[in-house]
NUMI-485421 format. One record per residue: residue number from 1; residue in three letters; x, y, z of N, C-alpha, C in turn. Coordinates in steps of 0.05 Angstrom, whole numbers. Layout:
BEGIN
<pos=NUM, code=Ala, n.xx=X, n.yy=Y, n.zz=Z, ca.xx=X, ca.yy=Y, ca.zz=Z, c.xx=X, c.yy=Y, c.zz=Z>
...
***
This chain:
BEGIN
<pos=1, code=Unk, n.xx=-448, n.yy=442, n.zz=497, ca.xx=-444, ca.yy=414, ca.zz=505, c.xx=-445, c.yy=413, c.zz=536>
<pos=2, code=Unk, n.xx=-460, n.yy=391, n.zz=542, ca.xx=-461, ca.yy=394, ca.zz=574, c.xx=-439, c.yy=380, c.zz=590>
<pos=3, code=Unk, n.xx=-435, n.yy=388, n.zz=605, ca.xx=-408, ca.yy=373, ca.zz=623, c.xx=-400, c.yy=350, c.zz=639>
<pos=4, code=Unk, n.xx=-432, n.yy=338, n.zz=630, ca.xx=-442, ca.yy=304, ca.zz=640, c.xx=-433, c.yy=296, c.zz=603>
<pos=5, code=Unk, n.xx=-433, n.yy=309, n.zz=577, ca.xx=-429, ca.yy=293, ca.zz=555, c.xx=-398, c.yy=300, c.zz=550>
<pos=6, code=Unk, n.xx=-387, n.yy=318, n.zz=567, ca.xx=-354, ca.yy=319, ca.zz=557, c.xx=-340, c.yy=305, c.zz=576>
<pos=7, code=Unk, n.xx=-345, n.yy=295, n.zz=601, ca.xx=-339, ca.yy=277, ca.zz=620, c.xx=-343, c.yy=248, c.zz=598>
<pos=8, code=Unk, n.xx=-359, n.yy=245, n.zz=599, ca.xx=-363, ca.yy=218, ca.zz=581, c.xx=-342, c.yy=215, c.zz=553>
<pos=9, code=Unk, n.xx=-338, n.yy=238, n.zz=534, ca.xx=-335, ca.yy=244, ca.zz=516, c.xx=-302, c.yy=233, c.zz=520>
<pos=10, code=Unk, n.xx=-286, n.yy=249, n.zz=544, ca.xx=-261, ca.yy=242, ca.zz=558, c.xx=-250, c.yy=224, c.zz=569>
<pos=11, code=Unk, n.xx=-276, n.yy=213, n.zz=570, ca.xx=-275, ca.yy=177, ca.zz=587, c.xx=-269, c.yy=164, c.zz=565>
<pos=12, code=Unk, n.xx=-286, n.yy=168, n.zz=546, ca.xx=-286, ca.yy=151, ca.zz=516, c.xx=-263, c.yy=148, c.zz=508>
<pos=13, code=Unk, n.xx=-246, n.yy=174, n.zz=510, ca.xx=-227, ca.yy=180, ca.zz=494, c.xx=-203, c.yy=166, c.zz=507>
<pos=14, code=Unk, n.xx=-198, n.yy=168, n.zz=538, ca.xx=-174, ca.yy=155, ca.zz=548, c.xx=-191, c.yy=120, c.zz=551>
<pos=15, code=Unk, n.xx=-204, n.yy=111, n.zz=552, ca.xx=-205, ca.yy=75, ca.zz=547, c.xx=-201, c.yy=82, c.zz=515>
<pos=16, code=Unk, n.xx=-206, n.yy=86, n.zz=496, ca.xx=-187, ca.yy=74, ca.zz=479, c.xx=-162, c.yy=79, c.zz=469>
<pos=17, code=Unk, n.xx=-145, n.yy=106, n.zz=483, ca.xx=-114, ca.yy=106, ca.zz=486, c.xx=-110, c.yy=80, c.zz=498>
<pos=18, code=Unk, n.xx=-121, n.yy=82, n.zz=531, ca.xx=-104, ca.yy=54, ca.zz=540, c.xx=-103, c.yy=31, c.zz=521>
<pos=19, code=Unk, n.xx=-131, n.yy=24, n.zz=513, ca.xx=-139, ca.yy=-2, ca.zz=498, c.xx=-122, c.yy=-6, c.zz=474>
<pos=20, code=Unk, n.xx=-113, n.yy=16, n.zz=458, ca.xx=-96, ca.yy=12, ca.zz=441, c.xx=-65, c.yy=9, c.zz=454>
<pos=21, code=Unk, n.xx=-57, n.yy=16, n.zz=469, ca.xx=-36, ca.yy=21, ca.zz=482, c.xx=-33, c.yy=-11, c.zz=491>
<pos=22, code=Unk, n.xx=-41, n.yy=-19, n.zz=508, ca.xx=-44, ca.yy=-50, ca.zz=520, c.xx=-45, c.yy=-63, c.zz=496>
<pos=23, code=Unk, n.xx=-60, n.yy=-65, n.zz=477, ca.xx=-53, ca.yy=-83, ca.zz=455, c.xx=-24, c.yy=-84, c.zz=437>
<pos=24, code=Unk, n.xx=-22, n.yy=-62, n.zz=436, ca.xx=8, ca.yy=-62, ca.zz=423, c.xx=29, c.yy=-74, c.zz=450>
<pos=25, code=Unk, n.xx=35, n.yy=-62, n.zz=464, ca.xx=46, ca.yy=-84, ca.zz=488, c.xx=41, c.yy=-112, c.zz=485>
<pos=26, code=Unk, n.xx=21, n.yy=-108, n.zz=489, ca.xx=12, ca.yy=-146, ca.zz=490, c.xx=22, c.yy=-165, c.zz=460>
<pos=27, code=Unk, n.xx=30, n.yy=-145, n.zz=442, ca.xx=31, ca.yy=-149, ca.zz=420, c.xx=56, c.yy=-158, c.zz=419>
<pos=28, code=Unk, n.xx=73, n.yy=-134, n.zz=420, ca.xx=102, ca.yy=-138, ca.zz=431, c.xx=107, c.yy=-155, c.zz=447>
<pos=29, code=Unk, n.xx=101, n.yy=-169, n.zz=456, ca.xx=117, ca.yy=-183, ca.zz=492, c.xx=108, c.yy=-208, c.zz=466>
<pos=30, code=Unk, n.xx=86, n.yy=-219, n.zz=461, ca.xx=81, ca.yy=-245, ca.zz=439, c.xx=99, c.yy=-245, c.zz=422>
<pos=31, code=Unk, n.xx=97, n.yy=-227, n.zz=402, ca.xx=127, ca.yy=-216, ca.zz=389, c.xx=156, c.yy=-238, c.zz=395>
<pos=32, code=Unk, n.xx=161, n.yy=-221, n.zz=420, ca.xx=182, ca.yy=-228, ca.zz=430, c.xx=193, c.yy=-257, c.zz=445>
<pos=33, code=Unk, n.xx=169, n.yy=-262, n.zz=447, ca.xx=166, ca.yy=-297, ca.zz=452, c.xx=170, c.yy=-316, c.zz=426>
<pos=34, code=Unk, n.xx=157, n.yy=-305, n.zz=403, ca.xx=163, ca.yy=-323, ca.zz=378, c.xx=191, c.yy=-320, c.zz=368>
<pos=35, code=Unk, n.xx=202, n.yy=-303, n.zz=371, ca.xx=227, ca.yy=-295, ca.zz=351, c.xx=246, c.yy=-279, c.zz=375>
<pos=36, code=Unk, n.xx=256, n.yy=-289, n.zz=393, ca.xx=269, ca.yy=-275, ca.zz=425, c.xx=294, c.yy=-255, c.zz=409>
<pos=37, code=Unk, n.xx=285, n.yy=-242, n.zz=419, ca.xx=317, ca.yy=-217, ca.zz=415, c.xx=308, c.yy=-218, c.zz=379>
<pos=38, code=Unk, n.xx=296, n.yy=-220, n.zz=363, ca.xx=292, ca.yy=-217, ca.zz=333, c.xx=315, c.yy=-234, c.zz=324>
<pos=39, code=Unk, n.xx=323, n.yy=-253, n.zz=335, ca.xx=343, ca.yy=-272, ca.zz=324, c.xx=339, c.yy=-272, c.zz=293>
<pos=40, code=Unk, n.xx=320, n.yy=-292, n.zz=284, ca.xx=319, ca.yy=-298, ca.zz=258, c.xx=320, c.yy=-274, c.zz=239>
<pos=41, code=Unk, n.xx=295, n.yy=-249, n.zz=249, ca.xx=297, ca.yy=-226, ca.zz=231, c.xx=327, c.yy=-217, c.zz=235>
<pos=42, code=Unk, n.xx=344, n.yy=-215, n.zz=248, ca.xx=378, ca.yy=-205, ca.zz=241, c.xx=388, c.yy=-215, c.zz=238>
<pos=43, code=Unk, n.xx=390, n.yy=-247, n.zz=229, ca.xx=403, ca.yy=-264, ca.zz=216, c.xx=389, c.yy=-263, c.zz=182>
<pos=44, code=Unk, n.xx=366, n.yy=-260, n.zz=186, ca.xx=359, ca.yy=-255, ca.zz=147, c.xx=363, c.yy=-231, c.zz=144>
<pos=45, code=Unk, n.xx=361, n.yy=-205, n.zz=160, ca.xx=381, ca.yy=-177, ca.zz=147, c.xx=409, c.yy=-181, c.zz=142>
<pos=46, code=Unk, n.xx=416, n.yy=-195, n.zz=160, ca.xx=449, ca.yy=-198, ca.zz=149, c.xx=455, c.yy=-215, c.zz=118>
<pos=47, code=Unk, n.xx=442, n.yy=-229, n.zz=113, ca.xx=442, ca.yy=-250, ca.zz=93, c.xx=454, c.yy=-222, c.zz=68>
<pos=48, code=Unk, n.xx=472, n.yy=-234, n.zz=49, ca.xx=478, ca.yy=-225, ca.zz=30, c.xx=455, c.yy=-220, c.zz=1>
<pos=49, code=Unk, n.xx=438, n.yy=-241, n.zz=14, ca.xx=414, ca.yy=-236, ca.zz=-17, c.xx=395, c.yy=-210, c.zz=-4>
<pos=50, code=Unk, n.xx=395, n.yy=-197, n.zz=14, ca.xx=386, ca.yy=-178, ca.zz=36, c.xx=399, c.yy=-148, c.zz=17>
<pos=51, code=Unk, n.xx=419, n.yy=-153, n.zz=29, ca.xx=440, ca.yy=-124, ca.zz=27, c.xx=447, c.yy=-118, c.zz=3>
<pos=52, code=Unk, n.xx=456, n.yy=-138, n.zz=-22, ca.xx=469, ca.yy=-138, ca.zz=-40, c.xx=449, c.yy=-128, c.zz=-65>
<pos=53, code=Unk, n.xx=452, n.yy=-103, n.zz=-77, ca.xx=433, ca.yy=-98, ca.zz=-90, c.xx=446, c.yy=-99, c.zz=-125>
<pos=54, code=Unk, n.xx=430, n.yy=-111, n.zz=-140, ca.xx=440, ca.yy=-107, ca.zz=-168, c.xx=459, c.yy=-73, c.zz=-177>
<pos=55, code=Unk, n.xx=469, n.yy=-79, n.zz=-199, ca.xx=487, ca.yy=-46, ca.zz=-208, c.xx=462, c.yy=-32, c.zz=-226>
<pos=56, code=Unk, n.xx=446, n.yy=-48, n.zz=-229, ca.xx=431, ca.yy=-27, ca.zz=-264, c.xx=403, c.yy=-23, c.zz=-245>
<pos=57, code=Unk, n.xx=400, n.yy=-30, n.zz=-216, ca.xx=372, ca.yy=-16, ca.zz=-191, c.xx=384, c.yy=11, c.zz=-192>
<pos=58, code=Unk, n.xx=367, n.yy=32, n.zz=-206, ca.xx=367, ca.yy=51, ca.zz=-194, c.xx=350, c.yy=59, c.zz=-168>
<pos=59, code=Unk, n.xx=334, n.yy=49, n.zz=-155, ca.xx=317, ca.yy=55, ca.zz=-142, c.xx=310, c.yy=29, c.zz=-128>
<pos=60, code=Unk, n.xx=316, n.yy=30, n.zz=-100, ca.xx=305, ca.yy=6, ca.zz=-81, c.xx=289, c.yy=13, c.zz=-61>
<pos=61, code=Unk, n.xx=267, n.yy=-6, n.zz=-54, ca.xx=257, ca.yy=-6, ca.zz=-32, c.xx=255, c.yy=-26, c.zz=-15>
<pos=62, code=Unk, n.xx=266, n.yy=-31, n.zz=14, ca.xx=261, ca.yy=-52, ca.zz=26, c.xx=247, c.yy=-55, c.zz=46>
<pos=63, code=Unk, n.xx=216, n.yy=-66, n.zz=55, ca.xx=202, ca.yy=-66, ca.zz=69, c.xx=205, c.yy=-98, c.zz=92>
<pos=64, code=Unk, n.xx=213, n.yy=-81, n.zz=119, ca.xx=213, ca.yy=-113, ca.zz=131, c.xx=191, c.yy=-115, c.zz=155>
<pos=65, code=Unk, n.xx=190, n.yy=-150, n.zz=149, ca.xx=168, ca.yy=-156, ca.zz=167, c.xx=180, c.yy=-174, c.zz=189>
<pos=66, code=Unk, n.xx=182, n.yy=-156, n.zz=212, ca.xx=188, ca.yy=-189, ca.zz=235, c.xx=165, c.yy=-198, c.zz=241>
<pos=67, code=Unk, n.xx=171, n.yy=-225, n.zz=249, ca.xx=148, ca.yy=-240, ca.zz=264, c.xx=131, c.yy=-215, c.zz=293>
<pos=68, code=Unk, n.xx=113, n.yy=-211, n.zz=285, ca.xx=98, ca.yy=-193, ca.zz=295, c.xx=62, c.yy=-202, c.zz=296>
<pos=69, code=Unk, n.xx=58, n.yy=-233, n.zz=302, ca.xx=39, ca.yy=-238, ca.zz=296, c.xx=22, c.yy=-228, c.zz=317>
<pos=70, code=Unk, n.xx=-7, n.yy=-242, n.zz=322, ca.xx=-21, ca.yy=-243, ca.zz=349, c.xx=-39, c.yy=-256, c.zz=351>
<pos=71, code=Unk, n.xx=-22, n.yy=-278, n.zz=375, ca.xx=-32, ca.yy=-297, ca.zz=383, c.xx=-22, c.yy=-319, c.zz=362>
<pos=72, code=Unk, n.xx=-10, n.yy=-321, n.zz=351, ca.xx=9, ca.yy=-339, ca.zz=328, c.xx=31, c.yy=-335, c.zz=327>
<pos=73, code=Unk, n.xx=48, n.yy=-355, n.zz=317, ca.xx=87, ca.yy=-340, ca.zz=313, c.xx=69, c.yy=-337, c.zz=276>
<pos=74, code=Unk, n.xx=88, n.yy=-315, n.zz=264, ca.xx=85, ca.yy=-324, ca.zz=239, c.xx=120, c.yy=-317, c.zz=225>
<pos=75, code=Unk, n.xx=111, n.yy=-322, n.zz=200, ca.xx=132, ca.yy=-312, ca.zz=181, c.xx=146, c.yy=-290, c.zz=187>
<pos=76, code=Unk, n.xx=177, n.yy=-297, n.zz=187, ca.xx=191, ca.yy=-270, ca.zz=190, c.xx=189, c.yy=-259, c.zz=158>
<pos=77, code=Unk, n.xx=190, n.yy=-240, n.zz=143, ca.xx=197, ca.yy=-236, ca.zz=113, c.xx=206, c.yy=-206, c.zz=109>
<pos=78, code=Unk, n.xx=230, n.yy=-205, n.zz=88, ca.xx=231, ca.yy=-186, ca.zz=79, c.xx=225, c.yy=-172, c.zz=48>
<pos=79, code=Unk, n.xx=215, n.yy=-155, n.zz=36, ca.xx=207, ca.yy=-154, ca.zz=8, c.xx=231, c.yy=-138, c.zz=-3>
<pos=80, code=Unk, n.xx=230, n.yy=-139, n.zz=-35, ca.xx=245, ca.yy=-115, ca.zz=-39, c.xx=243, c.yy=-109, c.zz=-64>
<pos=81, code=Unk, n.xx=234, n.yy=-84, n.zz=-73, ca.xx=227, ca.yy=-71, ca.zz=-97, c.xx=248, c.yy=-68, c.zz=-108>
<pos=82, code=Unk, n.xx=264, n.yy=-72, n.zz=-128, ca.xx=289, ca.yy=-58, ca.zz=-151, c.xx=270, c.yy=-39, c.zz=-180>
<pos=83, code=Unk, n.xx=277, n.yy=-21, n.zz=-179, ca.xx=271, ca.yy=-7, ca.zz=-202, c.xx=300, c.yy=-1, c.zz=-221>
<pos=84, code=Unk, n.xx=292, n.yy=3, n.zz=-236, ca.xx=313, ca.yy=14, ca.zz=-266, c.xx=309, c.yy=19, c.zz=-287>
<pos=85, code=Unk, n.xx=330, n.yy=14, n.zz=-304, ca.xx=323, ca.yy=22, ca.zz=-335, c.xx=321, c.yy=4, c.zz=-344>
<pos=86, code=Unk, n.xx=326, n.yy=-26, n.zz=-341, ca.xx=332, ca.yy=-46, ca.zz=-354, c.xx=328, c.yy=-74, c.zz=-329>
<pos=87, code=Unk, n.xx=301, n.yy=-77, n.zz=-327, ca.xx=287, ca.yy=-99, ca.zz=-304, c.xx=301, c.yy=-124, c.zz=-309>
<pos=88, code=Unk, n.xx=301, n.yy=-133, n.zz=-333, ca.xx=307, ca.yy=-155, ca.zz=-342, c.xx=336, c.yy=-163, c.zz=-334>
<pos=89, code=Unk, n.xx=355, n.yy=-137, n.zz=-334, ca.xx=374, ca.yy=-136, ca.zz=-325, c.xx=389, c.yy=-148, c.zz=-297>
<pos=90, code=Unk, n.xx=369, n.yy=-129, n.zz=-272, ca.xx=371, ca.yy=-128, ca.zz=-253, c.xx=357, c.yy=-157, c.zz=-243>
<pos=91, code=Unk, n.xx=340, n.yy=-176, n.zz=-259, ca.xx=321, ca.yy=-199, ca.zz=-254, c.xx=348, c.yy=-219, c.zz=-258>
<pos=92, code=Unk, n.xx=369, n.yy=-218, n.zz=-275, ca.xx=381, ca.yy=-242, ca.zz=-280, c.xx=405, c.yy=-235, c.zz=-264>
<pos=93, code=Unk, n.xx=421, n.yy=-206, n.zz=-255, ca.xx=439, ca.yy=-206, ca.zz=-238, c.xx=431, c.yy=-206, c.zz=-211>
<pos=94, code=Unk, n.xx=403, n.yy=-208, n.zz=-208, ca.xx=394, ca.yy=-207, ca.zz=-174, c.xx=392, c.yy=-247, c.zz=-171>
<pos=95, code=Unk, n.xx=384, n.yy=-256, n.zz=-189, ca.xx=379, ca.yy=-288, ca.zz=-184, c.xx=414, c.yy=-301, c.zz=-186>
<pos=96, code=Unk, n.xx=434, n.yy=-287, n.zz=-206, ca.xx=460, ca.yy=-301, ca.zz=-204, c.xx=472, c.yy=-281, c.zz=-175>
<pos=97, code=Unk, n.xx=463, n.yy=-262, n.zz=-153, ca.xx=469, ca.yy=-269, ca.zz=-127, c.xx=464, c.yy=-282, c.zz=-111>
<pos=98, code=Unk, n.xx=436, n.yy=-293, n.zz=-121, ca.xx=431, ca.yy=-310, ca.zz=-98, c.xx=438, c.yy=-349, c.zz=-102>
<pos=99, code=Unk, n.xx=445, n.yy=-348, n.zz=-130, ca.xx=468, ca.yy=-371, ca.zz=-137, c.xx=491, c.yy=-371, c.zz=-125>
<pos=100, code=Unk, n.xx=499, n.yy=-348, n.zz=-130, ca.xx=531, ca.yy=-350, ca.zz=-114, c.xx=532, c.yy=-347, c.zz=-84>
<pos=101, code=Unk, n.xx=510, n.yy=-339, n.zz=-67, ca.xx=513, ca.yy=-341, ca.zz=-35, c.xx=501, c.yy=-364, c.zz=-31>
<pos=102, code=Unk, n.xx=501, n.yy=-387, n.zz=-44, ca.xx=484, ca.yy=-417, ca.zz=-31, c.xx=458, c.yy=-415, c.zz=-34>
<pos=103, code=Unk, n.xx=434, n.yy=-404, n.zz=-53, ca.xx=408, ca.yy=-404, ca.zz=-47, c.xx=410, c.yy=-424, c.zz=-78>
<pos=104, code=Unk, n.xx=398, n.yy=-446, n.zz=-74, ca.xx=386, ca.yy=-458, ca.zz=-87, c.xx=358, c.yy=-461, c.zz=-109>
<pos=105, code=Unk, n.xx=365, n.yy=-465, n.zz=-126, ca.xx=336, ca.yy=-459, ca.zz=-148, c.xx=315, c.yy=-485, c.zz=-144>
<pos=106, code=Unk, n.xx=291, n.yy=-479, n.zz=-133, ca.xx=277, ca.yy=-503, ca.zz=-130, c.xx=272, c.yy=-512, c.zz=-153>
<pos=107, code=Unk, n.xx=255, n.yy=-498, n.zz=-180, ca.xx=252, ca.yy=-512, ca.zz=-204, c.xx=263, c.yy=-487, c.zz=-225>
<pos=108, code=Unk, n.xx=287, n.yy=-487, n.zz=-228, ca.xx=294, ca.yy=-467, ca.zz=-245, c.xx=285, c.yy=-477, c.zz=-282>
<pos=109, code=Unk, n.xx=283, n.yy=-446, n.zz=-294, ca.xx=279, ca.yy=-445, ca.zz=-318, c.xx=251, c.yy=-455, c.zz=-319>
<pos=110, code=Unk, n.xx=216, n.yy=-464, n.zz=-301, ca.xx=196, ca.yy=-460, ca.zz=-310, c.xx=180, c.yy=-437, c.zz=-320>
<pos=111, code=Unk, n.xx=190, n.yy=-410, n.zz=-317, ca.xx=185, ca.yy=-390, ca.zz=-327, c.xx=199, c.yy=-374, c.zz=-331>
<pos=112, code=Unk, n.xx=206, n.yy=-360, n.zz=-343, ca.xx=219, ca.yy=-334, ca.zz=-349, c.xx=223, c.yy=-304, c.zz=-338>
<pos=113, code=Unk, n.xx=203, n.yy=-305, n.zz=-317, ca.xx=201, ca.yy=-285, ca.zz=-303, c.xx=194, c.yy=-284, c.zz=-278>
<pos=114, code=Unk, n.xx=194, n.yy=-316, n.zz=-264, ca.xx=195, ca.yy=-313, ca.zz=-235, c.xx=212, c.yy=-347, c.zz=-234>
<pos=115, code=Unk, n.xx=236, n.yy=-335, n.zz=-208, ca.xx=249, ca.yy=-355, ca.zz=-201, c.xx=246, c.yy=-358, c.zz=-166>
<pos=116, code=Unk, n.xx=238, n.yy=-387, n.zz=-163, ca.xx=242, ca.yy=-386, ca.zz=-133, c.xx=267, c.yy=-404, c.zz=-118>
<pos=117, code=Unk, n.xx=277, n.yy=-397, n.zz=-93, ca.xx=299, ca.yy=-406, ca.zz=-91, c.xx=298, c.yy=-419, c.zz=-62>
<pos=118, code=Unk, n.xx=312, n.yy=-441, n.zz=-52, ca.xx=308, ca.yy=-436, ca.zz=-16, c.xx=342, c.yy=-437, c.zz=-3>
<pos=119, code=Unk, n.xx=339, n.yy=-438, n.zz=20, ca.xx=366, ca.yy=-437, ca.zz=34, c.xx=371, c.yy=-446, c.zz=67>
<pos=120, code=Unk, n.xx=377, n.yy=-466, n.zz=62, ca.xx=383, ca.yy=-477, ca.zz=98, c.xx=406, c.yy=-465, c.zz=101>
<pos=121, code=Unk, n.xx=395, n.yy=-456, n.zz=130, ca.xx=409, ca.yy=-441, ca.zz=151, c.xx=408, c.yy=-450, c.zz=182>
<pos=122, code=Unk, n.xx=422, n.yy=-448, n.zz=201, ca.xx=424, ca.yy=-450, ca.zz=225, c.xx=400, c.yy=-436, c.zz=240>
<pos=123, code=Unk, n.xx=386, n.yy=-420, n.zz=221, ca.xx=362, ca.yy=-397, ca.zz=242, c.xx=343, c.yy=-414, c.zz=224>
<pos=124, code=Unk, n.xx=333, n.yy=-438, n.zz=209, ca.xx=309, ca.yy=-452, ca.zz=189, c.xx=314, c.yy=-441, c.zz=170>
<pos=125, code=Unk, n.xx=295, n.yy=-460, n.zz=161, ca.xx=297, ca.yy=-459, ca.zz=120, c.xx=287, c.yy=-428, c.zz=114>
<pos=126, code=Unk, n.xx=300, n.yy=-413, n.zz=92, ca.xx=279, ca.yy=-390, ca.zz=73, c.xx=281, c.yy=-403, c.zz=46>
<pos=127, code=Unk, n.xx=262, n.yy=-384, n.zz=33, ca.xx=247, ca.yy=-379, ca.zz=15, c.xx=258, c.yy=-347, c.zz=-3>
<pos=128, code=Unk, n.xx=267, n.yy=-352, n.zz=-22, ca.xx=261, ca.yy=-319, ca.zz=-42, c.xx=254, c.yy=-330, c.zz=-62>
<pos=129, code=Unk, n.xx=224, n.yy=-309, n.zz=-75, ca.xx=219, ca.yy=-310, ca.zz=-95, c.xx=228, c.yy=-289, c.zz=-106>
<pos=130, code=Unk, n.xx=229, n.yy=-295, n.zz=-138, ca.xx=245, ca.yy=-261, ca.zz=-157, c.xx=220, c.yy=-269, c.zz=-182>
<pos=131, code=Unk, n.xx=209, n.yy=-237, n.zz=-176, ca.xx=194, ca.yy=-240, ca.zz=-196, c.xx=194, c.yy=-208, c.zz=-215>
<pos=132, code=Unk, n.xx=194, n.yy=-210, n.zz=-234, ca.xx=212, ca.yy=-196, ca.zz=-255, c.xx=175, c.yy=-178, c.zz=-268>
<pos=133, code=Unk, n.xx=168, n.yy=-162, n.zz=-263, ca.xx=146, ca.yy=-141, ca.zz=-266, c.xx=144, c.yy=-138, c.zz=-294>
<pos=134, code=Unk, n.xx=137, n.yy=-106, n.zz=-296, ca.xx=129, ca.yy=-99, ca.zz=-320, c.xx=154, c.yy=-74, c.zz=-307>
<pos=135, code=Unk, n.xx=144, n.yy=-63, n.zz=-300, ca.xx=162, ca.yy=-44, ca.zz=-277, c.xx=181, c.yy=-45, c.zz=-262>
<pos=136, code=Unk, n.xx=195, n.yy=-67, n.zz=-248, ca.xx=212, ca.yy=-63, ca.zz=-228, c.xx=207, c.yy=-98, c.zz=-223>
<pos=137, code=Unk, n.xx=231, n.yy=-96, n.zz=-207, ca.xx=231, ca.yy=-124, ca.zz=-195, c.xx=233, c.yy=-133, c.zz=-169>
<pos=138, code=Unk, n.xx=215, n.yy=-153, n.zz=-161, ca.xx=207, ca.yy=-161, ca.zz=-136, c.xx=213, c.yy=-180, c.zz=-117>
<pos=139, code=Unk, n.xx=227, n.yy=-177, n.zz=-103, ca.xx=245, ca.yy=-209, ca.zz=-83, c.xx=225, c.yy=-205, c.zz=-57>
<pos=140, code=Unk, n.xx=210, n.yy=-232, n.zz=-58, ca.xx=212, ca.yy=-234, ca.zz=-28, c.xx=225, c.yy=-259, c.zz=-20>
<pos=141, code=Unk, n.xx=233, n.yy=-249, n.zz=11, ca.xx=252, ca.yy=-273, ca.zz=23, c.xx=241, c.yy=-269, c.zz=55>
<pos=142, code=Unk, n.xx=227, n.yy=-304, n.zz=54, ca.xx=213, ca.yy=-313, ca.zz=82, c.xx=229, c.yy=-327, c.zz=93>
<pos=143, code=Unk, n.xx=222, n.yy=-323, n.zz=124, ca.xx=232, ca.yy=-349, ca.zz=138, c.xx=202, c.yy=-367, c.zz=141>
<pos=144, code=Unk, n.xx=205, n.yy=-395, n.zz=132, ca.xx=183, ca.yy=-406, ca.zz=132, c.xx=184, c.yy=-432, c.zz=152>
<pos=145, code=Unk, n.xx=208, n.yy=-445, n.zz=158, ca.xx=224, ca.yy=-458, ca.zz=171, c.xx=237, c.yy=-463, c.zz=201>
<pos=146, code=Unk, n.xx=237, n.yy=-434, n.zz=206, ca.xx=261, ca.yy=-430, ca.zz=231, c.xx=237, c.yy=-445, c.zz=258>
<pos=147, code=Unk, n.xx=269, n.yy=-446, n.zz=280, ca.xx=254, ca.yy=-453, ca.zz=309, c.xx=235, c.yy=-438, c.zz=318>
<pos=148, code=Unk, n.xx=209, n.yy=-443, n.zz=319, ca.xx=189, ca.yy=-423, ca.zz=330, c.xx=185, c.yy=-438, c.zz=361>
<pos=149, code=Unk, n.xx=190, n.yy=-414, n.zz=370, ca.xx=180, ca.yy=-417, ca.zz=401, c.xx=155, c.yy=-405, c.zz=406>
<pos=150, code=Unk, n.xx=140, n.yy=-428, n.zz=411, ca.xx=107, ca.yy=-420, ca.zz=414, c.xx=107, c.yy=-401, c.zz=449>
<pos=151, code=Unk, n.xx=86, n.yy=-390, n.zz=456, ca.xx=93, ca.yy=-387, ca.zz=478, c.xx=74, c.yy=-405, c.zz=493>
***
């Protein structure tokens, strides 16, 4: 290789470190303009329909999304997988928690295996859906609602 194509080769290579690097920054700082200090996302981790996991989940997963858009505020959301022995189980004691912490049933009893719910809060309205698999059961809970500060 000649040392005019590994010069180049090295050039290539640090503009797109920086270029990636600068975007994630730039990414972050927008970030941080829609959702300041992740207010809303630590006010929906703290939420009890968050933390509070059914007794018959053997197996959870919780994947969270802050507002991390670009060039947009978007949805803060968190998901959350319950697995077990007995779905059906964990589908009707995960929806009577989020009865008993104030989350509301928008149209309860149209199906049998997905309930959606919302909940005014001081950080905007959410959203959880519970939807009851073949496998495991599925909550997500958005903020669809809250103060967005555009930048």
């Amino acid at each position: 290789m000649s040392a005019a194509r590994l010069r180049l080769w090295i050039l290539l290579t640090m503009v797109a470190f920086i270029s990636l690097l600068g975007f994630q920054l730039a990414r972050t700082h927008w970030s941080n303009n829609c959702d300041p200090q992740l207010a809303r996302f630590t006010a929906m981790q703290s939420d009890p329909a968050v933390s509070e996991r059914p007794a018959a989940a053997a197996v959870d997963v919780e994947i969270d999304q802050p507002d991390n858009g670009w060039l947009v505020c978007t949805d803060t959301k968190i998901d959350l997988y319950l697995v077990g022995a007995d779905n059906h189980a964990i589908y009707q004691d995960y929806k009577s928690h989020l009865g008993a912490d104030g989350w509301a049933a928008v149209a309860p009893g149209t199906d049998p295996h997905f309930e959606l719910y919302e909940k005014n809060t001081r950080h905007g309205r959410w959203s959880a859906s519970v939807f009851e698999q073949l496998f495991w059961v599925e909550v997500s809970i958005s903020d669809y609602g809250g103060p967005v500060q555009t930048p």
